[in-house]
C-alpha positions in Angstrom: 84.9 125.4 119.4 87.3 127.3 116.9 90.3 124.6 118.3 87.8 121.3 118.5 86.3 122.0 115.1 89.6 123.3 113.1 91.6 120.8 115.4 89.7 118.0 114.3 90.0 119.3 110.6 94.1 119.4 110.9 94.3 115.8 112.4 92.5 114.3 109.5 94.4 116.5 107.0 97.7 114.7 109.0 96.5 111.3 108.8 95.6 111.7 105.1 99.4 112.7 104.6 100.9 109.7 106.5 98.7 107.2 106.2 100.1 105.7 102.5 103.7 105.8 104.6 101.9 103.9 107.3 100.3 101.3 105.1 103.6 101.0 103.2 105.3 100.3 106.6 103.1 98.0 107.8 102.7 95.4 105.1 106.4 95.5 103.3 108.7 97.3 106.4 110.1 99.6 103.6 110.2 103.2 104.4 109.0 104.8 101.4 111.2 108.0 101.7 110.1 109.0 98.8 106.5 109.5 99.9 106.9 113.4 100.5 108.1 114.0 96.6 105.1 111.5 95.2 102.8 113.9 97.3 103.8 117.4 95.1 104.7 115.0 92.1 101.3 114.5 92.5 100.4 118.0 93.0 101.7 119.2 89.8 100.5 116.5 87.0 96.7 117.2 88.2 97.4 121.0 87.6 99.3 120.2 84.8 96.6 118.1 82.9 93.9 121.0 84.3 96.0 123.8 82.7 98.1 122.5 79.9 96.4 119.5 79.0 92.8 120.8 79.6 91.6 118.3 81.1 88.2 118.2 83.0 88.9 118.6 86.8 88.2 115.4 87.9 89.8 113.5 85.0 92.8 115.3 86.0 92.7 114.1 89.4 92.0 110.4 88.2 95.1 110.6 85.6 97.0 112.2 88.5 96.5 109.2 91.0 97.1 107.0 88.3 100.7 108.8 88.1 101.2 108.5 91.8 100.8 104.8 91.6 102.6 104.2 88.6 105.8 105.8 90.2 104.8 103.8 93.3 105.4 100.5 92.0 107.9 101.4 89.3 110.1 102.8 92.6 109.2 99.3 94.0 110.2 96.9 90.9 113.1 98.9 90.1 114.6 100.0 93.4 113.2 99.0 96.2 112.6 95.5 95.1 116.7 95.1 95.0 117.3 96.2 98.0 114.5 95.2 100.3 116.1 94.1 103.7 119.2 96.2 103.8 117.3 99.1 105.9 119.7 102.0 105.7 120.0 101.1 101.6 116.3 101.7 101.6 116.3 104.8 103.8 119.3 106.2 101.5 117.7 105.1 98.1 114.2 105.9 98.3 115.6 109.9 99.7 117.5 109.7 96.8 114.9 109.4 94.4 112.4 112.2 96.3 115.0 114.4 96.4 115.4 114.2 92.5 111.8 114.3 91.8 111.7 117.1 94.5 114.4 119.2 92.7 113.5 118.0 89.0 110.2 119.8 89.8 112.2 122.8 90.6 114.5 122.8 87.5 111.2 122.2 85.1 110.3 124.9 86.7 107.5 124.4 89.0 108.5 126.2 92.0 105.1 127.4 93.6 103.4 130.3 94.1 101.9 130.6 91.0 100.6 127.3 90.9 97.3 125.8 93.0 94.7 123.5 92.2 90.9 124.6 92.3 88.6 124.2 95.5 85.4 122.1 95.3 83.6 125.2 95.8 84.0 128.5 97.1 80.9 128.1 100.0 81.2 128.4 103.8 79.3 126.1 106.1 78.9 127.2 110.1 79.6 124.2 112.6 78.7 125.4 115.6 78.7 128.7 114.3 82.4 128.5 113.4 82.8 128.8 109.4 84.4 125.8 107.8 84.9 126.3 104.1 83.5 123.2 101.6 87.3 122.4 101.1 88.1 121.8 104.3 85.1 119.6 104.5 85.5 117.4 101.8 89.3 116.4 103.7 87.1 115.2 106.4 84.9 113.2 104.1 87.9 112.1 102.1 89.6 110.9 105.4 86.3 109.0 106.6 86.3 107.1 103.3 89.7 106.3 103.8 89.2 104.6 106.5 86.3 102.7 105.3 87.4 102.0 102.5 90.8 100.8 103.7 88.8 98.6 106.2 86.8 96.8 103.8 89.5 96.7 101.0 91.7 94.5 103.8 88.6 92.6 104.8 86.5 91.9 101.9 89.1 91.4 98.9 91.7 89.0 97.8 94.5 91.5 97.5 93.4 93.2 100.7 93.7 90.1 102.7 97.0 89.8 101.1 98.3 92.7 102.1 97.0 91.6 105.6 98.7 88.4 106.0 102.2 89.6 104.9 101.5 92.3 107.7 100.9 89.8 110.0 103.2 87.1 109.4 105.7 87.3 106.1 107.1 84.4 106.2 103.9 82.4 106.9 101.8 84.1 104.3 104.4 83.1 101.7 104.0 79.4 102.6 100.2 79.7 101.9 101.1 80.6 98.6 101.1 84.5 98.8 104.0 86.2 96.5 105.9 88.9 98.6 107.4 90.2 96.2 103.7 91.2 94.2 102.0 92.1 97.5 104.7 94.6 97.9 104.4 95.9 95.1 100.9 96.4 95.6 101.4 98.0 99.0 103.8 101.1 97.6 101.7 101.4 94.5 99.1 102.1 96.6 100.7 104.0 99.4 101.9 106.4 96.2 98.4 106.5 95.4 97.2 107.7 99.2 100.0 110.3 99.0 98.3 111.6 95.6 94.8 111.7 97.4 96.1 113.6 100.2 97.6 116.3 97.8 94.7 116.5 95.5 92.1 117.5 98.5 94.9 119.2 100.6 96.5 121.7 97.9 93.5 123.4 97.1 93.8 124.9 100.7 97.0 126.7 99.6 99.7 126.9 96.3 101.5 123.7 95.3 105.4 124.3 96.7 108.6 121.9 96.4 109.1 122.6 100.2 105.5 120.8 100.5 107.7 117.6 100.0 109.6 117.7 102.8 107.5 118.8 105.2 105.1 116.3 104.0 107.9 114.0 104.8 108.3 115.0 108.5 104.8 115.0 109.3 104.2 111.2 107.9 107.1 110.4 110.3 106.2 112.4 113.3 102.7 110.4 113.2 104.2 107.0 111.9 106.7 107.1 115.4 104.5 108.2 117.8 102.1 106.1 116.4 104.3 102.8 116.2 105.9 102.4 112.9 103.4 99.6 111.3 100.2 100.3 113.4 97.5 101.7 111.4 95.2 102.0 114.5 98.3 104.1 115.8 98.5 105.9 112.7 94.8 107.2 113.8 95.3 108.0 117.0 98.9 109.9 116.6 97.5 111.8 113.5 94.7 113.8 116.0 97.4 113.8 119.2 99.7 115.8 117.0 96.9 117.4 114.6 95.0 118.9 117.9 98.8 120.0 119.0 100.0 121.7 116.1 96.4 123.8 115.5 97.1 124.8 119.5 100.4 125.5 118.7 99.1 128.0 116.1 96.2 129.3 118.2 98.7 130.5 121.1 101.8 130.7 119.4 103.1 131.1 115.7 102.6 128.7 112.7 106.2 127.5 111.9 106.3 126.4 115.3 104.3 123.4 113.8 107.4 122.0 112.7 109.0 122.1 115.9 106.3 120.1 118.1 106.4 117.8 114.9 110.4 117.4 115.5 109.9 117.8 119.5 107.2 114.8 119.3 109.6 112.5 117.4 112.8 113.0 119.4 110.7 112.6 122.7 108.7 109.6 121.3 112.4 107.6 120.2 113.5 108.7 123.7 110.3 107.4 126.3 109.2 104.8 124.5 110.8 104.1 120.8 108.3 101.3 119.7 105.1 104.5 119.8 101.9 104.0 121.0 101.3 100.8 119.5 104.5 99.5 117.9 105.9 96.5 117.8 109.7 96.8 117.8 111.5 96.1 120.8 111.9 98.0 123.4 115.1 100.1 124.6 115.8 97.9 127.6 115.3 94.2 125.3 117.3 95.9 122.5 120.0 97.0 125.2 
């Protein structure tokens, strides 16, 4: 029950990290490389406004996500914006810009270990009659309302259908009227913003590092490619494939070997079948 329960815990914690990269993906086709740094930027202005500002907790967290978004679309209208379509530009860029947020961190001097956000509470619940702290519950709630609420925001709203139709078909939802250029705006605004919510109920688990960013980085790419870059439904599914593999990894084996089923599941992914679970590129013998 210890691997079910804590496995089940791990692949939501995954799928909050990757799905902003996912939704990001799906509706504009830029890869937000980026999305690791946004997720410690993130990180460190809600401890920041708890412990310099002092700020309530969950005003913190508010202003926080409101940073995350901000930097989402100002990345967007500034950068990403002029070079949407030239893939490798976008890949290069939007690293470029992590990596100095990443190591402007560092220099300001937040380099970790001295710096964590506070747990929703410092209680135990028994599932099963394993003990699952209230942190570790609240990512499960957080995830289920993400999904939810992702559902109905894409169903049930103007912007959220949007965001659907450019998904679907660009160039047709631009002849109904529908501005790329603002819907993909929206999409990395909020993507940033998914990032932030993933760090605010994740980093209470453990100290806010720089190195978060990277990994962070990895992870939301391990499940977007095994997944199928673009499928949010594969986003899902690869998020408790690899969550359930990396908390067996660390059962039988040791923890950094995390990273290497993480690196192991996107090399073998690329190499059986590069479009993932539920992707839509081509595949190697049409590309060939």
């Amino acid at each position: 029950m210890d691997i079910v329960i804590y496995g089940f815990i791990q692949s939501v914690a995954l799928l909050l990290m990757a799905f902003g990269f996912s939704l990001v993906y799906g509706v504009s086709r830029l890869p937000n490389f980026a999305h690791g740094a946004l997720y410690v930027l993130t990180g460190f202005v809600a401890w920041a406004f708890v412990n310099r500002a002092g700020w309530p907790y969950p005003l913190a967290v508010v202003g926080a996500l409101a940073v995350a978004g901000l930097a989402g679309l100002l990345l967007y209208q500034f950068v990403l914006k002029r070079i949407r379509g030239m893939e490798m530009s976008e890949v290069i860029a939007s690293y470029a810009i992590g990596l100095a947020i990443l190591e402007g961190l560092r220099w300001w001097g937040f380099r970790g270990g001295t710096h964590a956000l506070p747990t929703v509470s410092d209680g135990v619940a028994f599932l099963f009659d394993v003990p699952v702290d209230h942190q570790r519950l609240l990512v499960v709630g957080v995830g289920a309302a993400l999904l939810v609420g992702i559902w109905a925001y894409t169903r049930f709203s103007k912007a959220g259908l949007a965001l659907r139709a450019i998904a679907q078909d660009e160039r047709a939802a631009m002849m109904l009227g529908i501005d790329s250029d603002r819907t993909g705006m929206l999409a990395v605004a909020l993507g940033s913003a998914l990032a932030g919510l993933a760090a605010v109920v994740i980093f209470p688990l453990g100290s806010i590092v720089i190195e978060e960013g990277y990994k962070v980085l990895i992870y939301a790419l391990a499940v977007c490619v095994v997944g199928g870059l673009g499928s949010w439904v594969g986003t899902v599914l690869a998020s408790f494939l690899l969550g359930f593999a990396q908390y067996v990894t660390v059962a039988y084996g040791k923890p950094h070997y995390q990273m290497v089923v993480m690196l192991l599941a996107i090399v073998v992914t690329l190499v059986v079948r590069p479009s993932g679970l539920f992707g839509r590129q081509k595949s190697l013998e049409e590309r060939v």
